[in-house]
TORZA-655820 format. One record per residue (C-alpha): residue in three letters; x, y, z. Coordinates in steps of 0.5 Angstrom, whole numbers, plus 500, padded with zeros to 3 digits. Layout:
<sites>
AlaXYZ/...
</sites>
This chain:
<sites>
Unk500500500/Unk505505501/Unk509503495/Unk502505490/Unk502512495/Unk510513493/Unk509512486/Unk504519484/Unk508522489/Unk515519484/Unk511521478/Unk510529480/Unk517529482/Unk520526476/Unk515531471/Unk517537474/Unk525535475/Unk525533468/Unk521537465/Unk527544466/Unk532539463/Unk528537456/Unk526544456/Unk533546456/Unk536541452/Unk531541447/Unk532548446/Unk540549445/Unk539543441/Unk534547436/Unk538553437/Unk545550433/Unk542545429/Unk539552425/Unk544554419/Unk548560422/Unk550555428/Unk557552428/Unk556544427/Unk563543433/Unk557545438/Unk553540436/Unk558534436/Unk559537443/Unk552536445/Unk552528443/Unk557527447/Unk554530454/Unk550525457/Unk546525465/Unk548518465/Unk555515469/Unk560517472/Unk558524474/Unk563529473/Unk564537470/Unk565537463/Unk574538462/Unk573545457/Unk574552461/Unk575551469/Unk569552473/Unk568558476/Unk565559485/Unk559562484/Unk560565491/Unk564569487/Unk559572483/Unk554578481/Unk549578477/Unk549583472/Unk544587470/Unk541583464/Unk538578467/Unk532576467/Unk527574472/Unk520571472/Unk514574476/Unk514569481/Unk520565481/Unk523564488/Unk529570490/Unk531564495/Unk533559492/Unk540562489/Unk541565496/Unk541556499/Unk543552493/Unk550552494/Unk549550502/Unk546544500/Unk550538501/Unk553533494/Unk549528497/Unk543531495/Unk546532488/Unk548526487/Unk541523490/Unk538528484/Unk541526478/Unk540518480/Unk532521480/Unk533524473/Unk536518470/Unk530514473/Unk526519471/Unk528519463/Unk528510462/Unk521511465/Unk518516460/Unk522512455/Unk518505458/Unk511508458/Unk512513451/Unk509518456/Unk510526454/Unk509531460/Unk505536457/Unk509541462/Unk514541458/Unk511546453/Unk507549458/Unk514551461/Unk516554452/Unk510558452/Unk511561459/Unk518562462/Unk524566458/Unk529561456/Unk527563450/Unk529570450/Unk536568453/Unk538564447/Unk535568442/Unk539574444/Unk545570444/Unk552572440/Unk556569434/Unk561565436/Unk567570434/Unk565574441/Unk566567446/Unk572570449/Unk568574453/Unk568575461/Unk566568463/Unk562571469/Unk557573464/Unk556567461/Unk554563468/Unk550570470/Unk546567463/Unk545561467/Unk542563473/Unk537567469/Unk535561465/Unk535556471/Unk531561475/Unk526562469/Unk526554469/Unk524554476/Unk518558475/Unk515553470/Unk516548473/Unk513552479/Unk507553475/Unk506546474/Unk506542481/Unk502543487/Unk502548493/Unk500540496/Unk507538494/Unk512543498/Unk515536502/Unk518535496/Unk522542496/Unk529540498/Unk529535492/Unk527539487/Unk532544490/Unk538539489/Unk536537482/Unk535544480/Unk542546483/Unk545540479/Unk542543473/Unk544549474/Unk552547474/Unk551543468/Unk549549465/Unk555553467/Unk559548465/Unk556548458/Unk556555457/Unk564556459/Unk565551453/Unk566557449/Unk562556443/Unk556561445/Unk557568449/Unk551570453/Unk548578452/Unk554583455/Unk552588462/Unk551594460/Unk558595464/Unk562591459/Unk558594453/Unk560601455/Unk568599456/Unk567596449/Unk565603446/Unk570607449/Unk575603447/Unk572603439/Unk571611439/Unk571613432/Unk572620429/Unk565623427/Unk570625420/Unk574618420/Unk571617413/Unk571624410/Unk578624412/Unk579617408/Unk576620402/Unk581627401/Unk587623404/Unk585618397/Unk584625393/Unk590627395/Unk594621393/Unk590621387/Unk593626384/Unk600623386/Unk599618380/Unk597624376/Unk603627376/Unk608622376/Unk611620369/Unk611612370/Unk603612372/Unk601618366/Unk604613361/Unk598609362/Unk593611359/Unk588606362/Unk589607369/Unk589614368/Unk582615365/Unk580610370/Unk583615376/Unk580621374/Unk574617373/Unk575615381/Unk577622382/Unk570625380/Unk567621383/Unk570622391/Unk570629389/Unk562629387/Unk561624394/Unk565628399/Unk563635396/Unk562639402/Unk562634408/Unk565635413/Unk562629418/Unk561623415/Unk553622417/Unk553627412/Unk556623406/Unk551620401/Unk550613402/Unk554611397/Unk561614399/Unk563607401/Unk562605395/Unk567610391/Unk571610397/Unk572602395/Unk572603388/Unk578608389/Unk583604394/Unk582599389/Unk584604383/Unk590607388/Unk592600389/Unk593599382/Unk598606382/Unk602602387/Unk603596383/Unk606601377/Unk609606380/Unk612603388/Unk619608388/Unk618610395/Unk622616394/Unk618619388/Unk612619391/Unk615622397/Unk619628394/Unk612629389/Unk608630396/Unk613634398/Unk612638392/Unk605639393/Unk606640401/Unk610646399/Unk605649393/Unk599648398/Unk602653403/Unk605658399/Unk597659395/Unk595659403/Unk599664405/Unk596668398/Unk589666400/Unk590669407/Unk593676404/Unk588677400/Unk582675404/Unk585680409/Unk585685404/Unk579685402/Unk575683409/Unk578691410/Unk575692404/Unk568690405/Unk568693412/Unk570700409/Unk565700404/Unk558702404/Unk552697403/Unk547699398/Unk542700403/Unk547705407/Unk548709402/Unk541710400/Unk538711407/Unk542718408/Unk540721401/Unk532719402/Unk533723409/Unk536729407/Unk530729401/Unk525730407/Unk529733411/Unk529740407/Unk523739406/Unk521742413/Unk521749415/Unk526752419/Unk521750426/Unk520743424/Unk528742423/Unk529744430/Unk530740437/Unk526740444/Unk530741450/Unk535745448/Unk536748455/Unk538741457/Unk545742453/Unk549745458/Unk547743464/Unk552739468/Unk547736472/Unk545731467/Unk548726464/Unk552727457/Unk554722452/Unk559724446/Unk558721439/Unk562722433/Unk559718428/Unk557718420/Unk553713420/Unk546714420/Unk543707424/Unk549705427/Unk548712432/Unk541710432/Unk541703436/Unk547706440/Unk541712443/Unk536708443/Unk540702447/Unk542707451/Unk536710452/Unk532704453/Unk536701459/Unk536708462/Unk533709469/Unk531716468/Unk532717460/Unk530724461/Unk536726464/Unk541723459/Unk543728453/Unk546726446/Unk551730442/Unk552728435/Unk557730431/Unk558729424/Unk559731417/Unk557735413/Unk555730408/Unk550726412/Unk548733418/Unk541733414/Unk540726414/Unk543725421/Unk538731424/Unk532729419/Unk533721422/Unk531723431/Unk526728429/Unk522723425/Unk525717431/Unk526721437/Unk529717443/Unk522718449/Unk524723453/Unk531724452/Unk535729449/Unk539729442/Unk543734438/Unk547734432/Unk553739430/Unk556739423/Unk563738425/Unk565743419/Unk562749423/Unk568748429/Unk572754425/Unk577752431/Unk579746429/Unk584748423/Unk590745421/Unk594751424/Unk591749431/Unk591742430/Unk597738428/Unk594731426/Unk589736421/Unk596739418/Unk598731417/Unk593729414/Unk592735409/Unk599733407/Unk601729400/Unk605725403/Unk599721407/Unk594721401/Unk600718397/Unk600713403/Unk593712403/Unk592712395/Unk598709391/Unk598702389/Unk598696392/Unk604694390/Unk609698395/Unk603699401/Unk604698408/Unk604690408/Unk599691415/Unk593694412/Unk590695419/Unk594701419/Unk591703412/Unk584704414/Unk582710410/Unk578712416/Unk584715420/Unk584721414/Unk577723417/Unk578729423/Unk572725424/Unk576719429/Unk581724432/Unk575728435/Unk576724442/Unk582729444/Unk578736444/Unk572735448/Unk574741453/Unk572745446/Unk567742443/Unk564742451/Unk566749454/Unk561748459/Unk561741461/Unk564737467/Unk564731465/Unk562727459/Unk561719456/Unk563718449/Unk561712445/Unk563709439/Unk558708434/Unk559701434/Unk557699441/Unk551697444/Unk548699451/Unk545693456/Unk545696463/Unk544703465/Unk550707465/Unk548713470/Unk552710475/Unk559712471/Unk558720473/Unk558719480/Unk565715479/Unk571718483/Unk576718478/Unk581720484/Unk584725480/Unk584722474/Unk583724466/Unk579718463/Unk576712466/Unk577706461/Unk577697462/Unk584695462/Unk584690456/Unk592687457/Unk589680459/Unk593678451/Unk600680450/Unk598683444/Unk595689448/Unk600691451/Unk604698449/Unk609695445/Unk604692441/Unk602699439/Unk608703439/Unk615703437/Unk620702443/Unk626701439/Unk625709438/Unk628712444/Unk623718445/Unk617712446/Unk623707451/Unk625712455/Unk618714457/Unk613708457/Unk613701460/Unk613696454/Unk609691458/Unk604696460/Unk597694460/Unk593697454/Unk586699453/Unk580701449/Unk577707447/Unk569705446/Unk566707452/Unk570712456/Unk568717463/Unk571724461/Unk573729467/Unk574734463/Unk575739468/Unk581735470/Unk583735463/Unk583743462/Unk587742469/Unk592738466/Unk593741459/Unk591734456/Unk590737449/Unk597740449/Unk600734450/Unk596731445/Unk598736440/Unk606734443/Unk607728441/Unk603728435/Unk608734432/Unk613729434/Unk610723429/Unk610728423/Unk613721420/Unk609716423/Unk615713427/Unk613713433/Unk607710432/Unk603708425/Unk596712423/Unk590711429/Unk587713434/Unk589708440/Unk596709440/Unk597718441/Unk591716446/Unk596711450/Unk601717450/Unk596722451/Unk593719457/Unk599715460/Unk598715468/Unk592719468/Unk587714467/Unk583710472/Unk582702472/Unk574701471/Unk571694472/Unk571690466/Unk563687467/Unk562696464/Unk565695457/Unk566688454/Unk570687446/Unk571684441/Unk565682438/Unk567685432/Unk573679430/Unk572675435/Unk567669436/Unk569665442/Unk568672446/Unk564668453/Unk557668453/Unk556669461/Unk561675459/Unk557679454/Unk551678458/Unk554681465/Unk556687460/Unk553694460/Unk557695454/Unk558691448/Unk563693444/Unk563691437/Unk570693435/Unk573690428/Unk570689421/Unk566685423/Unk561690423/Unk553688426/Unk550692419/Unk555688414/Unk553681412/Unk561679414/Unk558680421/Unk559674426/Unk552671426/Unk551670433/Unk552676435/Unk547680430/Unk541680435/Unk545684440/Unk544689436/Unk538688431/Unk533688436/Unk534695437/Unk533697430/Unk525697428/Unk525695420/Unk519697420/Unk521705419/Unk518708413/Unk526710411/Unk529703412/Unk522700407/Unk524704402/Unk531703402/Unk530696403/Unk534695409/Unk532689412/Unk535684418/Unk540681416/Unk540672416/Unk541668422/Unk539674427/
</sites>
């Protein structure tokens, strides 16, 4: 009686121990058997049997699995039991040994009865041994880290478990210690199968990465390929052995054209078309054919030389002449430009005597206001610096505007503020022609400039010009630029005034330099000596001894633009008589060449008071790494260079600055076809 009470009770043990390992085996078996499986496995396969002698199969060492972790792709069944792996490798050897004597007499009775456990396919449509095989790699990448190998092995058994689970009984838990020490077995074995080498299990996230980085390509890896094959294709062009073979030669400029039209002006390889790889075969195919027929190394060598030194000599041409004419471009006056002073000049003769005068008169020489300096020509470029100002400002009633200008563009420039004035702020235009004062008699720099030796400097040909065209910018021939050392004249009755360049744009409200204590000092300026090349030997000539006796060479240098004047200092310390002495001693640009920053580094040499440098920040005009954060804390920006923001050559991040404060909307502006500029 308690023998036919064991035999159902065998039965189910059987059933659910077999069924993992029919499965398991089952599964691999279908997975090589497949045509991309290699057949080496598949013998290996035929010699493992549960039978015998047991032992580990003699391929890689077993590794402890105390030793190891899981990794995180694993997978894990809903309900599988997380204690098992915790107990498995306590149980005794004995129970092992007990497990696989009851598997070998499970599998003669399913053969004596031709019984088929229905648990088995109930464990395929259910469990995730599937998902693991299936992702497996090809063979080529076995010698992979073998802890990922049994950590596949754990997640397989573990999905194993859980079918079976699904099958047996909660009544059958008296059974839990053998069905623990089977699956503890099977879960060698299956270490054992895996460690063979043949099959590689999905990597950890932590392997995939230092995999990755240790195969870093270059974005442009293949461009590069394909100008280095340009390149070598225009060797075998030219040398004699490889030209008289017609054949290859048509042939290579076929190839050629080719790399040519595929490259064209990519410089990433995601923007190569898709059949770059193509052409680049096709080609090494043909350079390896020049190779067979011209292989003197020391041809090839000394014709790339050639090249080398052909393509740095056109480099250095091509520089010259984009220097030259980006100055060009910056002095010369877009269409819309010089149609808009033309356009305002019409109207503004139009108006009476009453209408071409401004409001606020009064507030000209009062001292009490804040009063801004601005000698410019250009038309637009004085109305964003007002209107930025003004816009930032506080109190905008308190801030006055002089405008100096020229006689060609005083009508346009008044006509221009009486048709856009600045809310509640004051502006004035003079015409720098009616200053009698300012004569060549008064003046030295009026005498140079008036002289034939400097118009033949500015106007003779190129051939034997001054090599630095920085030093030839005709905008040194206007009075215009050197109106800077005469404020105390032009404001008799001011004590303190700002001036700003006309290509500035204000960002803060600069009310607060009026109350500076310049401690003495004449101007206020942002020391720009952070670079060697804004030093004072970078401005003047120290191998004079009239400039090296009296200057420090590693002195810092700073930037007109935007600068505090106390002009009450200024008439104190006689200031514009020690600009007209040094400028009678540069009667024959030795001591420094055209420009208005060197006499100013000499006129103000110790007269000059450090302002921090958040108040004016430069560069935006030749300079298009200038910081973000540094450009946003500014309360000037400065777009010093020809990179005018008005001129299409301007650097394109940094237009918005001072578009935003043009209104293209203007009547003017329509008219004259004005329009923002792309990329702003």
């Amino acid at each position: 009686m308690k023998i036919k009470m064991r035999k159902p009770v065998l039965f189910l043990l059987l059933v659910t121990v077999l069924a993992p390992i029919v499965l398991y085996t089952d599964t691999l078996s279908s997975y090589f058997t497949r045509p991309s499986s290699r057949t080496e496995f598949i013998e290996d396969l035929s010699t493992f049997t549960l039978g015998g002698d047991v032992r580990p199969l003699n391929l890689l060492p077993q590794e402890s699995s105390t030793l190891l972790k899981e990794p995180p792709g694993d997978i894990y069944s809903e309900n599988s039991s997380l204690s098992l792996s915790n107990t498995s490798d306590t149980l005794s050897s004995e129970d092992a040994r007990k497990a696989r004597q009851l598997t070998e007499e499970s599998m003669k009775h399913q053969a004596a009865t031709g019984n088929s456990n229905d648990g088995i396919e109930v464990a395929m449509n259910g469990n995730h041994i599937s998902q693991v095989t299936d992702s497996l790699h090809e063979p080529h990448q076995m010698d992979k880290t073998s802890l990922e190998l049994v950590s596949a092995g754990k997640s397989e058994s573990r999905a194993t478990e859980t079918s079976s689970k699904k099958k047996t009984s909660p009544t059958d838990s008296s059974h839990t210690s053998d069905t623990t020490s089977a699956k503890i077995e099977i879960r060698q074995d299956q270490r054992t199968v895996q460690t063979s080498g043949r099959v590689v299990s999905g990597e950890t996230a932590r392997g995939k990465g230092e995999d990755q980085n240790a195969q870093v390509v270059p974005p442009d890896a293949r461009v590069r390929q394909l100008k280095d094959q340009l390149i070598r294709g225009k060797v075998y062009l030219s040398l004699s052995a490889t030209r008289n073979n017609p054949h290859f030669i048509r042939e290579l400029r076929l190839r050629i054209k080719e790399v040519q039209r595929a490259l064209g002006e990519a410089t990433k390889d995601s923007e190569l078309p898709r059949n770059a790889y193509e052409k680049l075969k096709a080609m090494e195919q043909t350079l390896a054919k020049g190779k067979q027929i011209q292989d003197d190394c020391a041809t090839i060598v000394k014709k790339l030389r050639a090249m080398l030194h052909s393509a740095e000599e056109q480099l250095r041409v091509h520089k010259k002449q984009t220097l030259y004419l980006t100055h060009l471009t910056a002095k010369t006056l877009p269409k819309g430009l010089h149609c808009l002073p033309l356009r305002l000049s019409t109207e503004y003769f139009k108006l009476n005597s009453s209408q071409q005068q401004f409001p606020n008169q009064v507030n000209l020489e009062d001292p009490k206001l804040y009063h801004y300096a601005l000698f410019s020509d250009n038309i637009l470029a004085a109305a964003v610096v007002i209107n930025s100002t003004v816009s930032h400002a506080k109190d905008p009633s308190k801030h006055v505007f002089h405008i100096v200008t020229d006689r060609l563009n005083f009508a346009a420039m008044r006509m221009w503020f009486l048709a856009n004035p600045p809310q509640y702020a004051t502006v004035d235009i003079q015409n720098v022609e009616e200053f009698t004062w300012l004569n060549s008699s008064y003046s030295p720099v009026l005498k140079q400039l008036a002289s034939q030796s400097m118009i033949d400097y500015y106007f003779r040909s190129r051939a034997d010009s001054d090599p630095n065209v920085k030093f030839r910018n005709p905008k040194y021939l206007s009075i215009m630029n050197h109106l800077r050392f005469y404020l105390p004249e032009i404001f008799p009755k001011l004590d303190k005034v700002l001036f700003l360049d006309d290509d500035i744009v204000v960002q803060k409200d600069l009310s607060g330099l009026w109350s500076l204590d310049l401690k003495g000092k004449v101007i206020g300026v942002v020391e720009t000596c952070g670079e060697s090349f804004h030093r004072f030997d970078r401005y003047l000539n120290f191998s004079n001894p009239l400039i090296s006796k009296h200057f420090d060479s590693r002195a810092c240098g700073w930037a007109f633009g935007m600068n505090i004047f106390d002009l009450n200092e200024w008439r104190r310390q006689n200031i514009t008589e020690v600009y007209h002495s040094w400028q009678n001693l540069n009667h024959d640009r030795q001591l420094w060449k055209l420009g208005t920053l060197p006499p100013g580094l000499i006129t103000f040499w110790k007269r000059t008071y450090a302002l921090d440098r958040s108040w004016h920040v430069l560069g935006l005009g030749y300079n298009p790494n200038v910081s973000q954060k540094d450009i946003q804390r500014a309360a000037v920006i400065h777009y010093n260079g020809n990179l005018k923001p008005w001129l299409e050559i301007s650097i394109p991040k940094f237009r918005d600055y001072w578009s935003k404060f043009v209104d293209y909307d203007q009547v003017f502006l329509r008219e004259c076809n004005i329009n923002k500029l792309a990329g702003t």
